[in-house]
C-alpha positions as CSV (number, residue, x, y, z in Angstrom):
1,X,61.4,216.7,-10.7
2,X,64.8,218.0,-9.8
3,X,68.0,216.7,-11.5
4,X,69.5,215.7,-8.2
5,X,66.2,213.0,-7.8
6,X,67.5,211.1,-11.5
7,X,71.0,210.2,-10.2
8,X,71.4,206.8,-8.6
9,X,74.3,205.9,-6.5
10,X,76.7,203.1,-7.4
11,X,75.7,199.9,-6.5
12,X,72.3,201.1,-5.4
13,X,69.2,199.1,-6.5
14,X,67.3,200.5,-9.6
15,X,64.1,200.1,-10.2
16,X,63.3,198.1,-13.6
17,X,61.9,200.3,-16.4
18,X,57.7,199.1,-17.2
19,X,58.3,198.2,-20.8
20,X,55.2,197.8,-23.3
21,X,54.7,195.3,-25.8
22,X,54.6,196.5,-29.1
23,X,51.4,196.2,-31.4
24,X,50.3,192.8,-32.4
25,X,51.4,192.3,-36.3
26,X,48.7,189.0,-36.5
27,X,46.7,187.6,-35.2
28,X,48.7,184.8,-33.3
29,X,50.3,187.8,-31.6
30,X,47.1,189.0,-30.3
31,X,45.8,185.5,-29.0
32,X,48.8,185.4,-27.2
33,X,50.1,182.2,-28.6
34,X,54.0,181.7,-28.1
35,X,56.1,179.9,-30.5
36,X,59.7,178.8,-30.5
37,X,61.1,181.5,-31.7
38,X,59.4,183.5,-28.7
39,X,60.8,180.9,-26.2
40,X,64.1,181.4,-27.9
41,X,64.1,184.8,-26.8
42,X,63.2,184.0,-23.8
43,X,66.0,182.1,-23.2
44,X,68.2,184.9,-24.5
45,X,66.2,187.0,-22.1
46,X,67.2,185.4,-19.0
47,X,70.8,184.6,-20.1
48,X,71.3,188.7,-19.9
49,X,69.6,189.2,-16.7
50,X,71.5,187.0,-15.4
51,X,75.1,188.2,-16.5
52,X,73.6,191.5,-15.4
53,X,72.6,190.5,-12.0
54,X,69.1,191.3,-12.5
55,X,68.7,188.2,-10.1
56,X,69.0,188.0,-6.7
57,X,71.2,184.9,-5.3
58,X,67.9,183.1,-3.3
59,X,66.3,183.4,-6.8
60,X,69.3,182.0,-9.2
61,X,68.2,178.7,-8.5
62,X,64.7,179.2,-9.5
63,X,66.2,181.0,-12.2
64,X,68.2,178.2,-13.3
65,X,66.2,175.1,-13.0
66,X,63.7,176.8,-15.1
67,X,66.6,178.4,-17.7
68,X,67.7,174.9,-17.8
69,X,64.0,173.1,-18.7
70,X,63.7,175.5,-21.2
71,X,66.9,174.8,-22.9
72,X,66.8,170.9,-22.5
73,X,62.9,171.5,-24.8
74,X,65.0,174.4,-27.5
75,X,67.9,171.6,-28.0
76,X,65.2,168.7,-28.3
77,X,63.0,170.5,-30.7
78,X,66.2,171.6,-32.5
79,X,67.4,167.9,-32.6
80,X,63.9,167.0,-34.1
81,X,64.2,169.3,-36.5
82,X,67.4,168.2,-38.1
């Protein structure tokens, strides 16, 4: 591949980067069970990609409603917590 193919012009769309998951430490991991911390990060997740504009405008509503569910469940769980 030639140098000139890597460099992206500003404002052009880039392609997201296939990320893998890393190894499963347990076995809760492996099932594919999520807990609240996992959600937490989710949340944390979409927060960035969003500031970053990894959204597209028809999809921030989607985006939100579902941001927004997901925060409404963190702050109630928090709240039962404490």
């Amino acid at each position: 591949m030639d140098q000139q193919e890597n460099k992206v012009s500003p404002g052009a769309p880039v392609e997201p980067t296939p990320v893998t998951a890393p190894a499963a430490e347990n076995s809760n991991q492996a099932s594919g069970d999520l807990n609240i911390n996992d959600l937490v990060a989710i949340r944390s997740i979409v927060d960035v990609a969003s500031s970053r504009g990894a959204f597209k405008a028809a999809e921030m509503e989607a985006v939100g409603k579902i941001y927004n569910k997901l925060n409404t469940f963190l702050e109630s769980v928090a709240a039962k917590k404490e």
